[in-house]
VMD Tcl script that draws the C-alpha trace (Angstrom):
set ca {
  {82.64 114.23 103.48}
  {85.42 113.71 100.61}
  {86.11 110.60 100.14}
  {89.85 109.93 99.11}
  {90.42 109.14 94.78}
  {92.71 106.46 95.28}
  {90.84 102.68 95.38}
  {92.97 101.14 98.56}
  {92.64 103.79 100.23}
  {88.53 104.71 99.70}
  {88.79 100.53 100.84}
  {89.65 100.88 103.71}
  {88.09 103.67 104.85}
  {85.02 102.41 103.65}
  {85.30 98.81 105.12}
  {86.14 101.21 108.33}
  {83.44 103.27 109.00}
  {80.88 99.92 107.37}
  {82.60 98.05 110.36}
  {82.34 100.97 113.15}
  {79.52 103.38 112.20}
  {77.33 101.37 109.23}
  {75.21 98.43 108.98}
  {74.79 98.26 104.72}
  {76.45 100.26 102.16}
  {73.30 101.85 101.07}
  {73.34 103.69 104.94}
  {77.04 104.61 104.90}
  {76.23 106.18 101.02}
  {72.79 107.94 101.99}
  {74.33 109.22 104.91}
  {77.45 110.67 103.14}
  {75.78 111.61 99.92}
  {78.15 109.33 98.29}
  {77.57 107.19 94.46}
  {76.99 103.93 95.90}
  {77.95 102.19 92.16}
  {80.60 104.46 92.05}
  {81.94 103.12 94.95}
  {81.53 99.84 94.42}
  {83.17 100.29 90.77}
  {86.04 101.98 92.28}
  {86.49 99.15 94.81}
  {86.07 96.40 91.65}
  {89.33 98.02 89.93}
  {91.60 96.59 92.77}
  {89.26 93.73 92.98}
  {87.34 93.56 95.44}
  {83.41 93.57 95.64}
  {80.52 94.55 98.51}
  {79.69 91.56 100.38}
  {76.43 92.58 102.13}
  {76.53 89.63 104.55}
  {79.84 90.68 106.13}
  {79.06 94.37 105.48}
  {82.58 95.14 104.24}
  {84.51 94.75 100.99}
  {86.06 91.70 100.25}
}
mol new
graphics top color blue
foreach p $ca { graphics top sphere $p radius 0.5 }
foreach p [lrange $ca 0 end-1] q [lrange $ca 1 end] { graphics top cylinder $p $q radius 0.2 }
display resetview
């Protein structure tokens, strides 16, 4: 899967398919071949970071 180049919009698709389909980041990244610290970094420029207790970016 592509996942979308612009950081509020990878956000919420990612806090989307963490909240229906994922339970950790590192499943939702192995399972869609995706950088996981890219992700997170890309998510960090509009400020927000991984919590992995919630399982969604906050």
């Amino acid at each position: 899967m592509k996942l979308p180049n612009d950081p509020a919009i990878l956000l919420s698709l990612l806090n989307t398919k963490l909240r229906d389909y994922y339970s950790s980041l590192d499943e939702l990244c192995d399972d869609l071949e995706a950088d996981k610290q890219a992700l997170i970094d890309k998510c960090r420029m509009i400020g927000y970071e991984y919590s992995a207790e919630r399982n969604q970016f906050i």
